[in-house]
mmCIF entry with sequence, helices, sheets and N, C-alpha, C, O atoms, coordinates in Angstrom:
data_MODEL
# 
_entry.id   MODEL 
# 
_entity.id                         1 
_entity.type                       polymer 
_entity.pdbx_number_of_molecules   1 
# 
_entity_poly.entity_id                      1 
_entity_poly.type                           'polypeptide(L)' 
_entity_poly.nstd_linkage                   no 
_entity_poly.nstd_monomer                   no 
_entity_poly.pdbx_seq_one_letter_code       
;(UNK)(UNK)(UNK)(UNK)(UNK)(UNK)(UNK)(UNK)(UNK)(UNK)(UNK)(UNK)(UNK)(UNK)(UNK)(UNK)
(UNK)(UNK)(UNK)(UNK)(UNK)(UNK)(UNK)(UNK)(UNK)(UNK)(UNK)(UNK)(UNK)(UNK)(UNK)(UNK)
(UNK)(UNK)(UNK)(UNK)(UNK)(UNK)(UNK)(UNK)(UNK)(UNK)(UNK)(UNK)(UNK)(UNK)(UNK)(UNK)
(UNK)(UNK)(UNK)(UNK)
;
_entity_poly.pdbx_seq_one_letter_code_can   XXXXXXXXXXXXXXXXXXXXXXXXXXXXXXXXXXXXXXXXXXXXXXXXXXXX 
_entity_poly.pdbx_strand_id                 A 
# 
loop_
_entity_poly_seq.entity_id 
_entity_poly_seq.num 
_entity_poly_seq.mon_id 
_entity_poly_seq.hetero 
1 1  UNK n 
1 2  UNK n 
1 3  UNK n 
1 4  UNK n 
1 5  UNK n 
1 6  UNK n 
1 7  UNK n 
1 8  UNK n 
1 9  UNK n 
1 10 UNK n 
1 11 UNK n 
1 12 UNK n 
1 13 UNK n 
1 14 UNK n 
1 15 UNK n 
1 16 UNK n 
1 17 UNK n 
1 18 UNK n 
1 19 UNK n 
1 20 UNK n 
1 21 UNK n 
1 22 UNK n 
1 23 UNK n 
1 24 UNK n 
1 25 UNK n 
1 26 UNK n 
1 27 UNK n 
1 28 UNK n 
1 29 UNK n 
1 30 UNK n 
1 31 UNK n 
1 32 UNK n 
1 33 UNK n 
1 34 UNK n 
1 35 UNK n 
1 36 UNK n 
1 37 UNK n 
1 38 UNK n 
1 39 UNK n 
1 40 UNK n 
1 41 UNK n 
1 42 UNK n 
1 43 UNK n 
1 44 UNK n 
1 45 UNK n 
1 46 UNK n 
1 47 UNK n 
1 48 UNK n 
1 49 UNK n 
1 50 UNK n 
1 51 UNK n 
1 52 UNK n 
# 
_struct_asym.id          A 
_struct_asym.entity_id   1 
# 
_struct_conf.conf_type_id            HELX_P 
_struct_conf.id                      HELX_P1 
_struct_conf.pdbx_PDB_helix_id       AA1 
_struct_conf.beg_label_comp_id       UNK 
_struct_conf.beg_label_asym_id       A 
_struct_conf.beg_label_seq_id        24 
_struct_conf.pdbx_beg_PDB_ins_code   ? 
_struct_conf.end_label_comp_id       UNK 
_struct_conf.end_label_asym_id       A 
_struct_conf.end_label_seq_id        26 
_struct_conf.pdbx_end_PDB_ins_code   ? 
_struct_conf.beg_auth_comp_id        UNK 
_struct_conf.beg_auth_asym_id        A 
_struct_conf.beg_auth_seq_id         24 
_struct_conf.end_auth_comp_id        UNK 
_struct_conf.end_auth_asym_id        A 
_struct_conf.end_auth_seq_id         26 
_struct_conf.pdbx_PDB_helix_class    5 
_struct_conf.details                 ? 
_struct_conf.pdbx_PDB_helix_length   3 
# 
_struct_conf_type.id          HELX_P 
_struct_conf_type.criteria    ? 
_struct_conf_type.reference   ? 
# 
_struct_sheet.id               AA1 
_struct_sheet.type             ? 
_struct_sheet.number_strands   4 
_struct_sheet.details          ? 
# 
loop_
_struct_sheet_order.sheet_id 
_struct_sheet_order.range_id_1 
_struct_sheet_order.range_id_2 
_struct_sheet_order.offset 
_struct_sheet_order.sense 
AA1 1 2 ? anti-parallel 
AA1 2 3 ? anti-parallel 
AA1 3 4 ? anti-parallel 
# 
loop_
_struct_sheet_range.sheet_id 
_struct_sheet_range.id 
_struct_sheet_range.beg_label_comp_id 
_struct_sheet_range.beg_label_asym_id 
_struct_sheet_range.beg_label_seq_id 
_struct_sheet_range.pdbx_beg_PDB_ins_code 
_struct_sheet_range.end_label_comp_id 
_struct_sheet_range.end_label_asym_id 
_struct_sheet_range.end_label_seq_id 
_struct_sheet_range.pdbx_end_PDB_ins_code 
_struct_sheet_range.beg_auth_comp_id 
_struct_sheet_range.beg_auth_asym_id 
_struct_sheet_range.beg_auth_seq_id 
_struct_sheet_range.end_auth_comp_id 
_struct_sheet_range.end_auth_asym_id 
_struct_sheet_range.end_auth_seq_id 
AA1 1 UNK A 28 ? UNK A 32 ? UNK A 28 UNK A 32 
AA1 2 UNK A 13 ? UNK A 21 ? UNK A 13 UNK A 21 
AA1 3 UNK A 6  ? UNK A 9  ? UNK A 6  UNK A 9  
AA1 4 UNK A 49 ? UNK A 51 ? UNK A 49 UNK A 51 
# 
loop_
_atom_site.group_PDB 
_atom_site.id 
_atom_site.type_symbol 
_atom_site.label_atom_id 
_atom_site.label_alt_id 
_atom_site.label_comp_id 
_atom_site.label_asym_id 
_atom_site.label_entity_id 
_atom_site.label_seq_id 
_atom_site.pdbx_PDB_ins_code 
_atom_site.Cartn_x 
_atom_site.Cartn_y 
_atom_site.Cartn_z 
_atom_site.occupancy 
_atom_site.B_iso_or_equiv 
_atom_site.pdbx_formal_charge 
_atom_site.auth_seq_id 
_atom_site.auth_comp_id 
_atom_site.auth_asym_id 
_atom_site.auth_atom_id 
_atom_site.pdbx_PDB_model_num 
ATOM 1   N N  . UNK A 1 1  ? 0.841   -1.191 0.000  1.00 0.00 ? 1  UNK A N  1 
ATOM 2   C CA . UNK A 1 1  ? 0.000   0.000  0.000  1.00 0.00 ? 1  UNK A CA 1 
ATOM 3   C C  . UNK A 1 1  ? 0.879   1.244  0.000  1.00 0.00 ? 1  UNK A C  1 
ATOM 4   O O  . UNK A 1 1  ? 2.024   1.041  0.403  1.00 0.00 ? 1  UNK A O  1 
ATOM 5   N N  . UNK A 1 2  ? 0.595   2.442  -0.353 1.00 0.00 ? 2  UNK A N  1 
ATOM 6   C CA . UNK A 1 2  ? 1.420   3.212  -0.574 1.00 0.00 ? 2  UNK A CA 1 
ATOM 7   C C  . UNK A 1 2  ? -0.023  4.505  -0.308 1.00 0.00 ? 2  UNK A C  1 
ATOM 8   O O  . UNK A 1 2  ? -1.220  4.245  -0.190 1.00 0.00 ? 2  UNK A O  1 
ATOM 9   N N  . UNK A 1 3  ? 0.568   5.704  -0.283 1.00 0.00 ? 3  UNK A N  1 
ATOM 10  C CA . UNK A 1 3  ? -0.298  7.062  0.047  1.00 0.00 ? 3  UNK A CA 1 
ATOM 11  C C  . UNK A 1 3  ? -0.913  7.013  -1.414 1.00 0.00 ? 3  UNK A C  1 
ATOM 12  O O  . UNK A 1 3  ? -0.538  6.597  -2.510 1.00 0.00 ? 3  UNK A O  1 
ATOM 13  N N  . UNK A 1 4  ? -2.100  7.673  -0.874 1.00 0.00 ? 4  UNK A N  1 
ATOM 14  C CA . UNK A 1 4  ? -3.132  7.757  -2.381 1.00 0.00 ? 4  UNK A CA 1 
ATOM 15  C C  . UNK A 1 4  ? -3.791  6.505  -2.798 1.00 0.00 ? 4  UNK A C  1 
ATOM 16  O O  . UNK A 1 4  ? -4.867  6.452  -3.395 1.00 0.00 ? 4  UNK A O  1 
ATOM 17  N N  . UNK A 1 5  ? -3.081  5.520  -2.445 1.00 0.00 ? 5  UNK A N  1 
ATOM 18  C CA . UNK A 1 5  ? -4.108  4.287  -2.717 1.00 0.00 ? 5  UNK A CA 1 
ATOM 19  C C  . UNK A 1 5  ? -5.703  3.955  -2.318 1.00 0.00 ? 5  UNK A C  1 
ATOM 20  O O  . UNK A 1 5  ? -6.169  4.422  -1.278 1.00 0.00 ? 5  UNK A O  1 
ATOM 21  N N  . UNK A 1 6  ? -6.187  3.453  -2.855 1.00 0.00 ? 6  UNK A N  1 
ATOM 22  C CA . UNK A 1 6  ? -7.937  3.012  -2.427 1.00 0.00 ? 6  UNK A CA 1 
ATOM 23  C C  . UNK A 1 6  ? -7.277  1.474  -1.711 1.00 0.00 ? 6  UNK A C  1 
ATOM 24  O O  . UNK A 1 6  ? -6.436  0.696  -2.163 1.00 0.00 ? 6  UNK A O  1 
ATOM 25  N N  . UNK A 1 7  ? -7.975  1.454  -0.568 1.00 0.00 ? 7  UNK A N  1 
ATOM 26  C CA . UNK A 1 7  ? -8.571  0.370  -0.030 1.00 0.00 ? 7  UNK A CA 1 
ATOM 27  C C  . UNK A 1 7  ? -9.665  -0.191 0.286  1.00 0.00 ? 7  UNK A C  1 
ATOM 28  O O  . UNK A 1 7  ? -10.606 0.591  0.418  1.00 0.00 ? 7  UNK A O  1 
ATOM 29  N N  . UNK A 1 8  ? -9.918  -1.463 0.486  1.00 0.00 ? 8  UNK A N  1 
ATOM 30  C CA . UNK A 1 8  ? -11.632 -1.530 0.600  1.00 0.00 ? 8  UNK A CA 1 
ATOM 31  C C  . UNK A 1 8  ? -11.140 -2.951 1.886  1.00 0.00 ? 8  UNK A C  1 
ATOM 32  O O  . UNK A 1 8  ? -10.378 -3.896 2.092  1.00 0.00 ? 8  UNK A O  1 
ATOM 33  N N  . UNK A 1 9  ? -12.424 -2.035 2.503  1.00 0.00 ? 9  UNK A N  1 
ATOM 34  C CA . UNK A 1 9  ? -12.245 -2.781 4.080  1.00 0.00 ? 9  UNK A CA 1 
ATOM 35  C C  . UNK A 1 9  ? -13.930 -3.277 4.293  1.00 0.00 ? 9  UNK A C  1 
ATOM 36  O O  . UNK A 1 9  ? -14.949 -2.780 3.814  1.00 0.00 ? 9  UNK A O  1 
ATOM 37  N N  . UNK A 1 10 ? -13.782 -4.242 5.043  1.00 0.00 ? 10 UNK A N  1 
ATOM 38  C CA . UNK A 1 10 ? -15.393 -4.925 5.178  1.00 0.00 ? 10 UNK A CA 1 
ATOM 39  C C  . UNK A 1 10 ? -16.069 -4.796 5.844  1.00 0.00 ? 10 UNK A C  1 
ATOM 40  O O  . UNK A 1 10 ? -17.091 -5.481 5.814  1.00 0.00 ? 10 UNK A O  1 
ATOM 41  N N  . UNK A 1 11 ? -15.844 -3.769 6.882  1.00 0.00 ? 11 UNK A N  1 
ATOM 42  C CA . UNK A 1 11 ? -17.253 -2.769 7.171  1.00 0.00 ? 11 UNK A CA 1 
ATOM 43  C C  . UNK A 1 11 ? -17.148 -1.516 7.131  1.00 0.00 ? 11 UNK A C  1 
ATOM 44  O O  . UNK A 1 11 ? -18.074 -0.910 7.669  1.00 0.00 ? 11 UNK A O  1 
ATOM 45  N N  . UNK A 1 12 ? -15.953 -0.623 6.462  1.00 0.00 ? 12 UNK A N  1 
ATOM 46  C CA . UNK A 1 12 ? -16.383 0.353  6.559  1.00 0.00 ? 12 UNK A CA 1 
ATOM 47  C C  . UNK A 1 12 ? -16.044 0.890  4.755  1.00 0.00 ? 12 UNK A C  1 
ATOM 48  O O  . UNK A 1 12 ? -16.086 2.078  4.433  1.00 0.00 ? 12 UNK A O  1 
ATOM 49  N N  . UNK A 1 13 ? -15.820 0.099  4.058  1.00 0.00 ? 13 UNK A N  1 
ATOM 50  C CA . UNK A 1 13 ? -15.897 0.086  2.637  1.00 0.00 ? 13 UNK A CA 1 
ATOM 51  C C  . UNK A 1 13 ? -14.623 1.025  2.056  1.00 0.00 ? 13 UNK A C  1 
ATOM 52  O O  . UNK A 1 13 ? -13.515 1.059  2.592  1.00 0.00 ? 13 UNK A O  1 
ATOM 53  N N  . UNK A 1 14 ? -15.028 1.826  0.775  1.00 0.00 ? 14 UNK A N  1 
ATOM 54  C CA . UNK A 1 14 ? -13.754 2.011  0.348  1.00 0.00 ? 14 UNK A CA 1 
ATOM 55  C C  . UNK A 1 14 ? -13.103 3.212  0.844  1.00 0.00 ? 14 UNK A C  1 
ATOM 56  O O  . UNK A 1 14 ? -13.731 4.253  0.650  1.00 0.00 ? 14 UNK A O  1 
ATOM 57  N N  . UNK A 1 15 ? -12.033 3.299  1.415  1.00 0.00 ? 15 UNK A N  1 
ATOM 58  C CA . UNK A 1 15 ? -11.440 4.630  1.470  1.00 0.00 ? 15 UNK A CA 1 
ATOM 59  C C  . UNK A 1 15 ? -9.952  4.936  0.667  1.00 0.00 ? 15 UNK A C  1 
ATOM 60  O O  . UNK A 1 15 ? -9.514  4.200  -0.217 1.00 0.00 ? 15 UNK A O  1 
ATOM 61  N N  . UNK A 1 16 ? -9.148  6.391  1.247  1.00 0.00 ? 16 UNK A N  1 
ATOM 62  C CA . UNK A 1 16 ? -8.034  6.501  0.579  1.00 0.00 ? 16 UNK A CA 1 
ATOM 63  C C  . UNK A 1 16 ? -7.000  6.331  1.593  1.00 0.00 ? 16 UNK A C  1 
ATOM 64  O O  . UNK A 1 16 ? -6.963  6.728  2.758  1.00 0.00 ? 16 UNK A O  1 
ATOM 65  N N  . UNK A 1 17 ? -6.242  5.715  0.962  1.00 0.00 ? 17 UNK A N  1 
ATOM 66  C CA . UNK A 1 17 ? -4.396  6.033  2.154  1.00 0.00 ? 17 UNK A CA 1 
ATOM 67  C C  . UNK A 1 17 ? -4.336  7.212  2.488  1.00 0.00 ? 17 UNK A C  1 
ATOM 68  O O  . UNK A 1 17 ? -4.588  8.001  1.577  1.00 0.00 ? 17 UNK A O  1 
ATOM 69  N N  . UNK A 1 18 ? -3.943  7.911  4.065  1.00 0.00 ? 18 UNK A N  1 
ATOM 70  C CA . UNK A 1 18 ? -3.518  9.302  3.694  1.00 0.00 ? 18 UNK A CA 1 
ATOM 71  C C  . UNK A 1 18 ? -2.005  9.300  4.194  1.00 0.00 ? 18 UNK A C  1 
ATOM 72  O O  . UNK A 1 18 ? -1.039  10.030 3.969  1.00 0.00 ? 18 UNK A O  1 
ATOM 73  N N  . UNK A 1 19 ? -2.195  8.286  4.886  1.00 0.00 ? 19 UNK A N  1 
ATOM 74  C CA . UNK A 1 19 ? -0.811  8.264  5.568  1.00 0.00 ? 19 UNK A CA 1 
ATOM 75  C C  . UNK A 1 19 ? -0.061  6.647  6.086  1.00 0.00 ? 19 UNK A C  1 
ATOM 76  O O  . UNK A 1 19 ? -0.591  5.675  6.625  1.00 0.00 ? 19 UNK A O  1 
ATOM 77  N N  . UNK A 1 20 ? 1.152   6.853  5.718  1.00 0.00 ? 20 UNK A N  1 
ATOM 78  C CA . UNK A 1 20 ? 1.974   5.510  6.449  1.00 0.00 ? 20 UNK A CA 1 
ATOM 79  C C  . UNK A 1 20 ? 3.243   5.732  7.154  1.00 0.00 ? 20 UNK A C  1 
ATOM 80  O O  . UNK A 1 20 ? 4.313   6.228  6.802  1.00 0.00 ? 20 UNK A O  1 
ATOM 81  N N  . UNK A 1 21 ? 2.750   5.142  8.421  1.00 0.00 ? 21 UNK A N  1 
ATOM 82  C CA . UNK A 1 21 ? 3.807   4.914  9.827  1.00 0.00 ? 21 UNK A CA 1 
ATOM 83  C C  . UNK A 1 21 ? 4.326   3.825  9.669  1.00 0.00 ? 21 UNK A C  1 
ATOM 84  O O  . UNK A 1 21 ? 3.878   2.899  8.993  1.00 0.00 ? 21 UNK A O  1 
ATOM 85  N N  . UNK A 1 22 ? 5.545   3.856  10.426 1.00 0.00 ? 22 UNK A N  1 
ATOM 86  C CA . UNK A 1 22 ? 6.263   2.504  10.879 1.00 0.00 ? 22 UNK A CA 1 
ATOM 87  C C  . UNK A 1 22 ? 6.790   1.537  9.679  1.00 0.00 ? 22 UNK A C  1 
ATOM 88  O O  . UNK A 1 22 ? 6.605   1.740  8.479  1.00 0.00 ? 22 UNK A O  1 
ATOM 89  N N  . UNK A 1 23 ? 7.346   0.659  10.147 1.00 0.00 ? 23 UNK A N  1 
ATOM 90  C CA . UNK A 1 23 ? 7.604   -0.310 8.873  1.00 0.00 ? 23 UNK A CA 1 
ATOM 91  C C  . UNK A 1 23 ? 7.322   -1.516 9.652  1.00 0.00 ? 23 UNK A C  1 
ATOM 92  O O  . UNK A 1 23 ? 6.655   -1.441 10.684 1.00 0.00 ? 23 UNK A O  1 
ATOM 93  N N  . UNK A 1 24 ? 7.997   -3.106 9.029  1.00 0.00 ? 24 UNK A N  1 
ATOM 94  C CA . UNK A 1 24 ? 7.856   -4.144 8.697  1.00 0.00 ? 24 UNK A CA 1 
ATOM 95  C C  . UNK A 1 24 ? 6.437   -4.594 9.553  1.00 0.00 ? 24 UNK A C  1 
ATOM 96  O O  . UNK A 1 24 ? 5.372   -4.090 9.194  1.00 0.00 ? 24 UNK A O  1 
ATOM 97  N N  . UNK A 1 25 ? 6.462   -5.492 10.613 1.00 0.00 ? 25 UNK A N  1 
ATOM 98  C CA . UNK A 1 25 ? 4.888   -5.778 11.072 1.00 0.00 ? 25 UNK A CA 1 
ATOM 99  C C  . UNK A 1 25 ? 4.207   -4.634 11.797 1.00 0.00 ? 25 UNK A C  1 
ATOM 100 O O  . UNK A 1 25 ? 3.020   -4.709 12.117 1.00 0.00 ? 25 UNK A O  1 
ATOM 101 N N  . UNK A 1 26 ? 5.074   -3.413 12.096 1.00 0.00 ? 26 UNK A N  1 
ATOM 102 C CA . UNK A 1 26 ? 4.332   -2.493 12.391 1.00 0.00 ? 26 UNK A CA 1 
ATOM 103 C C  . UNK A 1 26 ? 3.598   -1.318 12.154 1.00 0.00 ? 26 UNK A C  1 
ATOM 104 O O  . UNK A 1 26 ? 3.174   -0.354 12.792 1.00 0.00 ? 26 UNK A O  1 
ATOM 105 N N  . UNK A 1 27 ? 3.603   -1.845 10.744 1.00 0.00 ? 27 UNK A N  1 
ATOM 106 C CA . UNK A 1 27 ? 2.899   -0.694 9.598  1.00 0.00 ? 27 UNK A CA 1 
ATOM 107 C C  . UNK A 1 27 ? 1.720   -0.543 10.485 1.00 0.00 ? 27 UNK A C  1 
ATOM 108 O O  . UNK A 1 27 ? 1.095   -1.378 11.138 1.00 0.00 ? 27 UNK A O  1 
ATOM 109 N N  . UNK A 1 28 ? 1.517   1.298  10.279 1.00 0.00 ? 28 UNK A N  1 
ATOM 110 C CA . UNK A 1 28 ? -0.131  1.985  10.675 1.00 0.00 ? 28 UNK A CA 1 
ATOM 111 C C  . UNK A 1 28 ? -0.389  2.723  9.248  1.00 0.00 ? 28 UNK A C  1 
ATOM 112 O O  . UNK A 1 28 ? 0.496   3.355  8.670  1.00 0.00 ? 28 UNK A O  1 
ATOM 113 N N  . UNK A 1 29 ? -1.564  2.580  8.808  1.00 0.00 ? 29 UNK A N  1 
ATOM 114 C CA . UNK A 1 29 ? -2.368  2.819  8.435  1.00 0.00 ? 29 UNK A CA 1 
ATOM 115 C C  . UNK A 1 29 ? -3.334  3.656  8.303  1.00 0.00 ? 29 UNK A C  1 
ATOM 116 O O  . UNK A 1 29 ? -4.450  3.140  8.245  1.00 0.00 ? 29 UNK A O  1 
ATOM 117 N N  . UNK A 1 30 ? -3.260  5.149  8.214  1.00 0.00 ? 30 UNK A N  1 
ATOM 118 C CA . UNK A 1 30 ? -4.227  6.132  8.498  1.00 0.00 ? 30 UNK A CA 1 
ATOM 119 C C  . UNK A 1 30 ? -4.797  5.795  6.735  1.00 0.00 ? 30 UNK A C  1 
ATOM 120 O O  . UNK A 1 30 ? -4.217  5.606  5.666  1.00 0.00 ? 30 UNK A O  1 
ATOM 121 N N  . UNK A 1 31 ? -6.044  5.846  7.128  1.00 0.00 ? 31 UNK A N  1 
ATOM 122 C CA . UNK A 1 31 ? -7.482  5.622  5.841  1.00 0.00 ? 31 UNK A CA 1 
ATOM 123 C C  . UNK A 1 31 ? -8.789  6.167  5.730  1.00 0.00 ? 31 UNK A C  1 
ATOM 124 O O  . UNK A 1 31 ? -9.730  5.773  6.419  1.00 0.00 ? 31 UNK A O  1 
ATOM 125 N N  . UNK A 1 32 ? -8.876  7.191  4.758  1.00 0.00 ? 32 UNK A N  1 
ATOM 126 C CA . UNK A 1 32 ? -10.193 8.368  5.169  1.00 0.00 ? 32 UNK A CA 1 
ATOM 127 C C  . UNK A 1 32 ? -11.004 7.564  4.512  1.00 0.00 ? 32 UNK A C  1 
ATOM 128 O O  . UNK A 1 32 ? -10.496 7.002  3.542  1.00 0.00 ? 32 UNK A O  1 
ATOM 129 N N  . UNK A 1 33 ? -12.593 7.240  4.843  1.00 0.00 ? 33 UNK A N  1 
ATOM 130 C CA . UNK A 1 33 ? -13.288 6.734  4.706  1.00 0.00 ? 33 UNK A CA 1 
ATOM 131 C C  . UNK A 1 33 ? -14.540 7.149  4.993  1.00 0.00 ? 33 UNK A C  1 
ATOM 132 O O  . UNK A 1 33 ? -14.896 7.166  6.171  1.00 0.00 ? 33 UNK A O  1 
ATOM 133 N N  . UNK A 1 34 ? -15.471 7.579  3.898  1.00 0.00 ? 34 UNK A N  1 
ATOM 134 C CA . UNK A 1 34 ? -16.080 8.477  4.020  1.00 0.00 ? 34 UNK A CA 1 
ATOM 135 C C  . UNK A 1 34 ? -17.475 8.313  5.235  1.00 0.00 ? 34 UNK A C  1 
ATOM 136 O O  . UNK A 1 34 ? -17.954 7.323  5.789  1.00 0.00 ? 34 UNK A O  1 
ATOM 137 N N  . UNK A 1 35 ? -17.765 9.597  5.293  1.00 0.00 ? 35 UNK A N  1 
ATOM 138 C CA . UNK A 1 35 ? -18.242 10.169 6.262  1.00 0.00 ? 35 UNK A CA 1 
ATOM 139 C C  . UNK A 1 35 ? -19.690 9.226  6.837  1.00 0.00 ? 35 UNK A C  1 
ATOM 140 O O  . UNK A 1 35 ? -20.547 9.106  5.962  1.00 0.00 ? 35 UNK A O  1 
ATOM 141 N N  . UNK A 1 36 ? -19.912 8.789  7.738  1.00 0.00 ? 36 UNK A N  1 
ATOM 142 C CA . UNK A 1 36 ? -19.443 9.535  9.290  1.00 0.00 ? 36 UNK A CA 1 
ATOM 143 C C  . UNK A 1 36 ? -18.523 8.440  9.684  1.00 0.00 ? 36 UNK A C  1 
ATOM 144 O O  . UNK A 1 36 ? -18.320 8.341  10.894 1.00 0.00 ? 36 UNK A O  1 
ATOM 145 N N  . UNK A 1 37 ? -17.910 7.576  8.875  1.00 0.00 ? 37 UNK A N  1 
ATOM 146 C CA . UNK A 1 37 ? -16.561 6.697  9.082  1.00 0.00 ? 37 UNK A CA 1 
ATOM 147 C C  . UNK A 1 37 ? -15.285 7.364  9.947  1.00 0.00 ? 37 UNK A C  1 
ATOM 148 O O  . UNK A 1 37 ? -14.857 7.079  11.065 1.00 0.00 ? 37 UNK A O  1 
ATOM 149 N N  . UNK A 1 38 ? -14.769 8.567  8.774  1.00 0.00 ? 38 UNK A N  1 
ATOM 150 C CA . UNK A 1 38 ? -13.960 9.268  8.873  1.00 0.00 ? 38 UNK A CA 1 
ATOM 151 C C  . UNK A 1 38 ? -12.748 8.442  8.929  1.00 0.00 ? 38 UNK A C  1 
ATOM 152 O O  . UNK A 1 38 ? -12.706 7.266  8.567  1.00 0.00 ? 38 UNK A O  1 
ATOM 153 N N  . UNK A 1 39 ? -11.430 9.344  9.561  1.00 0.00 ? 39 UNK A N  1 
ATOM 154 C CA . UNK A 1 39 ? -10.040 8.932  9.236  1.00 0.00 ? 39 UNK A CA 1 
ATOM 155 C C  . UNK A 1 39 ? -10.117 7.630  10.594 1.00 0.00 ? 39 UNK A C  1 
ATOM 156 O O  . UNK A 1 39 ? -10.385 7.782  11.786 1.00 0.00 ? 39 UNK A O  1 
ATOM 157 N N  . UNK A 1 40 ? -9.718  6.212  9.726  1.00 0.00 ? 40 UNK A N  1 
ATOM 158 C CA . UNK A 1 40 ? -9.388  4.872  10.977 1.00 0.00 ? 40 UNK A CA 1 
ATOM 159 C C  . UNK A 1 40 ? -7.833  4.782  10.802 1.00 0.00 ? 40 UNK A C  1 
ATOM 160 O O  . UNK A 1 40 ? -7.343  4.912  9.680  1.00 0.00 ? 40 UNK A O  1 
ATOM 161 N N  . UNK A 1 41 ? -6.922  4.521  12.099 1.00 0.00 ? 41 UNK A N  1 
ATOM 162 C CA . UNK A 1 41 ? -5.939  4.115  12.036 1.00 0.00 ? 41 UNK A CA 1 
ATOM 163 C C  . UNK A 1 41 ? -5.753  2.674  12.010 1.00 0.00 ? 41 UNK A C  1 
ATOM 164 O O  . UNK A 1 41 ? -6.397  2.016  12.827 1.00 0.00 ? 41 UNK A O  1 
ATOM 165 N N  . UNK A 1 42 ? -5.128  2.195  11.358 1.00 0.00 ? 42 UNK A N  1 
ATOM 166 C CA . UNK A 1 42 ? -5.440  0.608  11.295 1.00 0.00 ? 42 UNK A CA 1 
ATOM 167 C C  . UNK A 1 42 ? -3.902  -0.283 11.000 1.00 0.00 ? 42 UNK A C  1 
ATOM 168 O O  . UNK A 1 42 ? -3.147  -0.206 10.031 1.00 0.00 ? 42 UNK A O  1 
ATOM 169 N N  . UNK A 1 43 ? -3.804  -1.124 12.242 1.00 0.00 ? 43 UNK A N  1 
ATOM 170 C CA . UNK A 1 43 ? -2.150  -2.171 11.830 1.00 0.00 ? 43 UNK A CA 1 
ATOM 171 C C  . UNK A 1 43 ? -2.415  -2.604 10.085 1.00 0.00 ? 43 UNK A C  1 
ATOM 172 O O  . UNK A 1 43 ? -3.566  -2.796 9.695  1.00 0.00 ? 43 UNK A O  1 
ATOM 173 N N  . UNK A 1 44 ? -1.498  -2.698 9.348  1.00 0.00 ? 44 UNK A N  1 
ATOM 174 C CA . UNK A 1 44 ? -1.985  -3.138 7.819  1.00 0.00 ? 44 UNK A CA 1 
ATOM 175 C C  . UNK A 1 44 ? -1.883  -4.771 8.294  1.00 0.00 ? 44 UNK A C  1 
ATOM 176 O O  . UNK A 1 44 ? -2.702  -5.594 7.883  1.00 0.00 ? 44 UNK A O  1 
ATOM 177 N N  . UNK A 1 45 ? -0.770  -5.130 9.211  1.00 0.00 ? 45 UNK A N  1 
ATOM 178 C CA . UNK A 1 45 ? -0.494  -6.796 9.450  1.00 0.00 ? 45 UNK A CA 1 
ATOM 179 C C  . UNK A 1 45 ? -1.991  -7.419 9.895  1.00 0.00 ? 45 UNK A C  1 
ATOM 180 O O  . UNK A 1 45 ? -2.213  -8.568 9.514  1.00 0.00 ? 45 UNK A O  1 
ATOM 181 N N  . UNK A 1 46 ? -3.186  -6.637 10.792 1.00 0.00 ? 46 UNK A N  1 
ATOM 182 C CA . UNK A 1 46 ? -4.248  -6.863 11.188 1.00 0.00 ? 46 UNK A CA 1 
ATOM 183 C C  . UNK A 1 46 ? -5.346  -6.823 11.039 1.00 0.00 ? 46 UNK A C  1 
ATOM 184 O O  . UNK A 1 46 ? -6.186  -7.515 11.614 1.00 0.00 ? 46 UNK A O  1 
ATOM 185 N N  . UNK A 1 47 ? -5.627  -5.485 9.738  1.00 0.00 ? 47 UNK A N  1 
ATOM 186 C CA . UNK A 1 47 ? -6.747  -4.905 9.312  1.00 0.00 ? 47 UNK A CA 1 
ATOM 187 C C  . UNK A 1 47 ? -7.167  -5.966 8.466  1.00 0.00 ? 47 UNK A C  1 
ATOM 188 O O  . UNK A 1 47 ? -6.456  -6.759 7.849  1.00 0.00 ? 47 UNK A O  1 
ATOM 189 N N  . UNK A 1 48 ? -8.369  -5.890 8.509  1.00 0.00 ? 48 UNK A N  1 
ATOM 190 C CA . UNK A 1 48 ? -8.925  -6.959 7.344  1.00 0.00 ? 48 UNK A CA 1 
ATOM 191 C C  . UNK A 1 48 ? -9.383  -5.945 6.360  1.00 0.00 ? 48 UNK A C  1 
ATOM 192 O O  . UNK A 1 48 ? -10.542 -5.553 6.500  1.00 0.00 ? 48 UNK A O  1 
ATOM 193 N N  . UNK A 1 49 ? -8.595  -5.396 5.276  1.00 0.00 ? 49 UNK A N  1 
ATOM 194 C CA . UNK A 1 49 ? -8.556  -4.459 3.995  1.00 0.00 ? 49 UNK A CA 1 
ATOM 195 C C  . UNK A 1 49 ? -7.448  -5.424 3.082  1.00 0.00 ? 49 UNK A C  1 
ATOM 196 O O  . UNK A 1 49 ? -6.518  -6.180 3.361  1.00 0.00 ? 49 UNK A O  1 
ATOM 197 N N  . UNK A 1 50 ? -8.042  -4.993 1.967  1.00 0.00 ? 50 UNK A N  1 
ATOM 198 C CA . UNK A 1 50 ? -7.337  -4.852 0.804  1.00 0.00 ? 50 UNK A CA 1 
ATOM 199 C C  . UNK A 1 50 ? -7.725  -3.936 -0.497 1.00 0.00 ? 50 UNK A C  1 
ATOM 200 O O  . UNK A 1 50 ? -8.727  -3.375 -0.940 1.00 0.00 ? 50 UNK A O  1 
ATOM 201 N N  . UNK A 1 51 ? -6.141  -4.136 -0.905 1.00 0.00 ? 51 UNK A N  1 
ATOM 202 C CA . UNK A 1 51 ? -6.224  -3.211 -2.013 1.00 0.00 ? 51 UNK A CA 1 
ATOM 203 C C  . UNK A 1 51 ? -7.383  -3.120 -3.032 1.00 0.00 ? 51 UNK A C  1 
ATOM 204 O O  . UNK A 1 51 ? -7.663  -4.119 -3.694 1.00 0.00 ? 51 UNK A O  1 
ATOM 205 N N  . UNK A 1 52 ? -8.202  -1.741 -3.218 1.00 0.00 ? 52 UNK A N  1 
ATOM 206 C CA . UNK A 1 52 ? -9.126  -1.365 -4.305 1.00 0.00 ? 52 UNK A CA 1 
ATOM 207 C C  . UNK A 1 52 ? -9.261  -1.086 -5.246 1.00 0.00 ? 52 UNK A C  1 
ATOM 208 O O  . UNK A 1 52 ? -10.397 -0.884 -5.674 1.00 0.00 ? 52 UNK A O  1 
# 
């Protein structure tokens, strides 16, 4: 995943990358997802998303 990417997550559907922390299993995940979702921080090793 990289910034700007779409992800699609299974309950809160598709959003955009805005941001990436950390590296190897401790990638975070900031993902705007529209409203009243809003921005989720999410482990990428844990989140149940994938690429959109």
């Amino acid at each position: 995943m990289a910034v700007g990417d779409k992800a699609e997550h299974k309950k809160w559907g598709t959003g955009t990358v805005v941001s990436i922390k950390g590296e190897g299993d401790s990638v975070e995940l900031d993902i705007a997802f529209t409203p009243p979702t809003g921005i989720k921080r999410l482990f990428a090793k844990f989140a149940p998303i994938t690429k959109a």
